[in-house]
PyMOL commands that place a pseudoatom at each C-alpha (Angstrom):
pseudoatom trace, name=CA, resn=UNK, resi=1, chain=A, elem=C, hetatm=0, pos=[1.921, 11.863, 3.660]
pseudoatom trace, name=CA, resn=UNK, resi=2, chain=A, elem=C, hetatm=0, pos=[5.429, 9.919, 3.483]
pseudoatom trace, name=CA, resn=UNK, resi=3, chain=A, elem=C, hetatm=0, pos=[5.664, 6.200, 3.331]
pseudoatom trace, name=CA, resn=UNK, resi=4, chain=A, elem=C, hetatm=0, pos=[8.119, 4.091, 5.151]
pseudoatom trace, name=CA, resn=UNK, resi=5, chain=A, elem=C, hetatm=0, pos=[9.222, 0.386, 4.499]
pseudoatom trace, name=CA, resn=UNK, resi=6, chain=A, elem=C, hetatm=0, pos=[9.160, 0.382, 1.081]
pseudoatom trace, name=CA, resn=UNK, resi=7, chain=A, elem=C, hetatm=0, pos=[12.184, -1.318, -1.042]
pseudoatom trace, name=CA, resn=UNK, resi=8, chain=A, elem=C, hetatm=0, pos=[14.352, 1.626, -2.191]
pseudoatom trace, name=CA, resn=UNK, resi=9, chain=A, elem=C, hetatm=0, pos=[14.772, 1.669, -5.410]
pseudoatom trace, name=CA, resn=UNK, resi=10, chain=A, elem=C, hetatm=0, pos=[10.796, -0.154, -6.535]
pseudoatom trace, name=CA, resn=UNK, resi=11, chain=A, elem=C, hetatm=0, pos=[8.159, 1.608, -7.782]
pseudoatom trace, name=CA, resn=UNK, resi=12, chain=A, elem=C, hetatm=0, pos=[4.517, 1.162, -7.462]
pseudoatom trace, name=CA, resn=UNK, resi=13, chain=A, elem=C, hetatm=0, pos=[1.197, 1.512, -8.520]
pseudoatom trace, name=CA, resn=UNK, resi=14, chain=A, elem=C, hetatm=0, pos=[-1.366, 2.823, -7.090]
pseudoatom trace, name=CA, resn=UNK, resi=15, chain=A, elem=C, hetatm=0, pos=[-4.779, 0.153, -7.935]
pseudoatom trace, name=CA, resn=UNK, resi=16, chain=A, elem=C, hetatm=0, pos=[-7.622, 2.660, -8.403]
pseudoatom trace, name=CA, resn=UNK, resi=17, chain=A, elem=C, hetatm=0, pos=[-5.844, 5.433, -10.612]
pseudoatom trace, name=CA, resn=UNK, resi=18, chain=A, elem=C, hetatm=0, pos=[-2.951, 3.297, -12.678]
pseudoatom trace, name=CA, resn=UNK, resi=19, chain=A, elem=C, hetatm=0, pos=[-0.534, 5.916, -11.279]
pseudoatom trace, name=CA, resn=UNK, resi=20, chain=A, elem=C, hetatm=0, pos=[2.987, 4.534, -10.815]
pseudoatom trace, name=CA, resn=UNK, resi=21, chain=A, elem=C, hetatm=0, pos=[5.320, 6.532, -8.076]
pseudoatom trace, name=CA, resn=UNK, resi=22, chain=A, elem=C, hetatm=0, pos=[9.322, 5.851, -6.983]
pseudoatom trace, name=CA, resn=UNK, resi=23, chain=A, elem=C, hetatm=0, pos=[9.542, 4.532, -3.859]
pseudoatom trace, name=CA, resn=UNK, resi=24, chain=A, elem=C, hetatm=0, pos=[12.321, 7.361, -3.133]
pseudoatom trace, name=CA, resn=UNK, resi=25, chain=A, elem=C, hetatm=0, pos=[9.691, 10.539, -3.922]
pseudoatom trace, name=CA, resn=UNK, resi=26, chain=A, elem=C, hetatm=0, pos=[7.090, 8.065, -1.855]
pseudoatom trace, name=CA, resn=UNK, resi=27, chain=A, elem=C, hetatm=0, pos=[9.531, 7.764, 1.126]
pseudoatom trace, name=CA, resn=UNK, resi=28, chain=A, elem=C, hetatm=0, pos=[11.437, 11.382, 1.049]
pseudoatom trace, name=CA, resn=UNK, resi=29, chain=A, elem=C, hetatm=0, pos=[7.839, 13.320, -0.193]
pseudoatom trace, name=CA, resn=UNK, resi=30, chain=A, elem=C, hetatm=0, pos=[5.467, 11.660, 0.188]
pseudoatom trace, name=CA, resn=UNK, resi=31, chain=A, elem=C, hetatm=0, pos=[1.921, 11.664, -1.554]
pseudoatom trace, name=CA, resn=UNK, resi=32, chain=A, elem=C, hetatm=0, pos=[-0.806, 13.918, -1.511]
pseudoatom trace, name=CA, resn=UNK, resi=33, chain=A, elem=C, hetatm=0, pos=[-4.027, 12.789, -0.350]
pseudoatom trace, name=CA, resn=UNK, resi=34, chain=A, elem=C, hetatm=0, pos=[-6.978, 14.918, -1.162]
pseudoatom trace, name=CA, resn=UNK, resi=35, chain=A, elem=C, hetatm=0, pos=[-9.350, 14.546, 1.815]
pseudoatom trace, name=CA, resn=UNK, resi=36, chain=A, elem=C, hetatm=0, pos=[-12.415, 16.546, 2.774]
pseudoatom trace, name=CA, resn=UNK, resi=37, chain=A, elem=C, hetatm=0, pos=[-11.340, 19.154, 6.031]
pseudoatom trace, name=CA, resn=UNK, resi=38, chain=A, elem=C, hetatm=0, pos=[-12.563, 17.742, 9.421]
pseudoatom trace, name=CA, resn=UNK, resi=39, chain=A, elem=C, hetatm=0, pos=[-11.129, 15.813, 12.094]
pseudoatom trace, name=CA, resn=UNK, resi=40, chain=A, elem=C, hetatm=0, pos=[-12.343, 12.197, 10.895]
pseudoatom trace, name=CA, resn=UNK, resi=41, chain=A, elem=C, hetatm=0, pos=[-11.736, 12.391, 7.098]
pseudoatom trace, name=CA, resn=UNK, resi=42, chain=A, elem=C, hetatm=0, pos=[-9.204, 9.633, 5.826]
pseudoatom trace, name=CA, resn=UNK, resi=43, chain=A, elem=C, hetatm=0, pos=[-8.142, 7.702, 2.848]
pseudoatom trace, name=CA, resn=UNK, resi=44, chain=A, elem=C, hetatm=0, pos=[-7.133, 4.121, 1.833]
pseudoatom trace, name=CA, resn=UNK, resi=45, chain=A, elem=C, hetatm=0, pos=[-4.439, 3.644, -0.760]
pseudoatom trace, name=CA, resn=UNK, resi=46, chain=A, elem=C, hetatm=0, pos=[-3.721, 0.727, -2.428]
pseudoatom trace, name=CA, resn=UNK, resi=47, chain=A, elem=C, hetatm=0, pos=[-0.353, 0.237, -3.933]
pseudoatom trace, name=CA, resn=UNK, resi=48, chain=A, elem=C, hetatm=0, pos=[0.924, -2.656, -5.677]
pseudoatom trace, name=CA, resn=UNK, resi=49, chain=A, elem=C, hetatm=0, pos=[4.447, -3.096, -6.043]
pseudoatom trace, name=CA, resn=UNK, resi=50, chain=A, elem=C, hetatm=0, pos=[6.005, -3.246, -9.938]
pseudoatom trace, name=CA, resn=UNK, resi=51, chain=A, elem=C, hetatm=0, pos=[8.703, -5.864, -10.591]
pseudoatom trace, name=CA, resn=UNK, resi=52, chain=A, elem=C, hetatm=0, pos=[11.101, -5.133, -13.621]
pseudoatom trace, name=CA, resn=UNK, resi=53, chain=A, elem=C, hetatm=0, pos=[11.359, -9.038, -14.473]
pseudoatom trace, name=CA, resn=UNK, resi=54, chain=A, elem=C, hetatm=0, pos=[7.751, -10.305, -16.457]
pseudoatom trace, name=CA, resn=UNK, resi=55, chain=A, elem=C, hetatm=0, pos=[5.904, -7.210, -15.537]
pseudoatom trace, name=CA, resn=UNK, resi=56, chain=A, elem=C, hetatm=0, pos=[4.922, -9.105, -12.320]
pseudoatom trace, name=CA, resn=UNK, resi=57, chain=A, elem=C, hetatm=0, pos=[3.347, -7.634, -9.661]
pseudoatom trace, name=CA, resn=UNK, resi=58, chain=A, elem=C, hetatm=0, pos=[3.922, -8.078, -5.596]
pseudoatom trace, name=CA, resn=UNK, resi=59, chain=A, elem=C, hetatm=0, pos=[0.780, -7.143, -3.489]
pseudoatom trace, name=CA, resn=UNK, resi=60, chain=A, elem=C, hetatm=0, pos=[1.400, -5.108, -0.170]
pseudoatom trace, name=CA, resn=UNK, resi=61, chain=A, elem=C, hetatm=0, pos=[-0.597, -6.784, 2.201]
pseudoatom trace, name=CA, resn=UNK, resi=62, chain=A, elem=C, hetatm=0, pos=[-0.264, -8.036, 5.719]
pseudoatom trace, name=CA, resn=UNK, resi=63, chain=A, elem=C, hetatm=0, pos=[2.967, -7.511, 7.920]
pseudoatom trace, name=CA, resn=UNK, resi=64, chain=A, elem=C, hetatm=0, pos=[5.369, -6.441, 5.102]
pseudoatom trace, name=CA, resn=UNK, resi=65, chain=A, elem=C, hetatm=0, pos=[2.773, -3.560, 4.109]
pseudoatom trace, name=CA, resn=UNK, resi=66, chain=A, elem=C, hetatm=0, pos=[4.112, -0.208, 3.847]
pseudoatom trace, name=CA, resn=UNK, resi=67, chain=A, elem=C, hetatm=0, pos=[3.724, 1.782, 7.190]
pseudoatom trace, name=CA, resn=UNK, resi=68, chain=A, elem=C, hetatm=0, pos=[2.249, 5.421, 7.225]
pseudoatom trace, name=CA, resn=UNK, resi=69, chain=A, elem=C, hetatm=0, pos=[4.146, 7.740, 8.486]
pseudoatom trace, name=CA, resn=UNK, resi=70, chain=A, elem=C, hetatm=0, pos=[1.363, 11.440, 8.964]
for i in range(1, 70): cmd.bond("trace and resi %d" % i, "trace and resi %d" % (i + 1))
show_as sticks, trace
zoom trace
C-alpha cells in the first residue's frame, strides 16, 4: 500500500514494531501489510515522524496525517 502526503525526504517509524522507513520507498512502494484474505480484513498503522534535530519526534495525527492511497 503507498502513502501520500508525507514530507519527502523524512523518515518514520512505525509505533508497534520500532521499524523506521524513507518516506520516498513509503510514497513510490509502498508497505506491505500482512492481512488475513477476505473482503473486511484491514490494518491500522501508526507512524511517527523522525526529526534529525534532538531525536524529536512529530506525531501524524489529525488533518496533516498521511493519506492512504490502496
Amino acid at each position: 500500500m503507498r502513502l501520500r502526503g508525507l514530507a519527502p525526504k523524512a523518515r518514520y517509524r512505525e509505533a508497534r514494531t520500532g521499524a523506521v522507513h524513507q518516506a520516498a520507498v513509503l510514497t513510490e512502494y509502498g508497505m506491505h501489510l500482512e492481512l488475513p484474505p477476505g473482503d473486511w480484513s484491514n490494518a491500522a498503522v501508526h507512524l511517527i515522524r523522525e526529526t534529525e534535530a534532538r531525536g524529536t519526534r512529530t506525531r501524524l495525527t489529525g488533518p496533516k496525517a498521511a493519506r492512504v492511497t490502496p
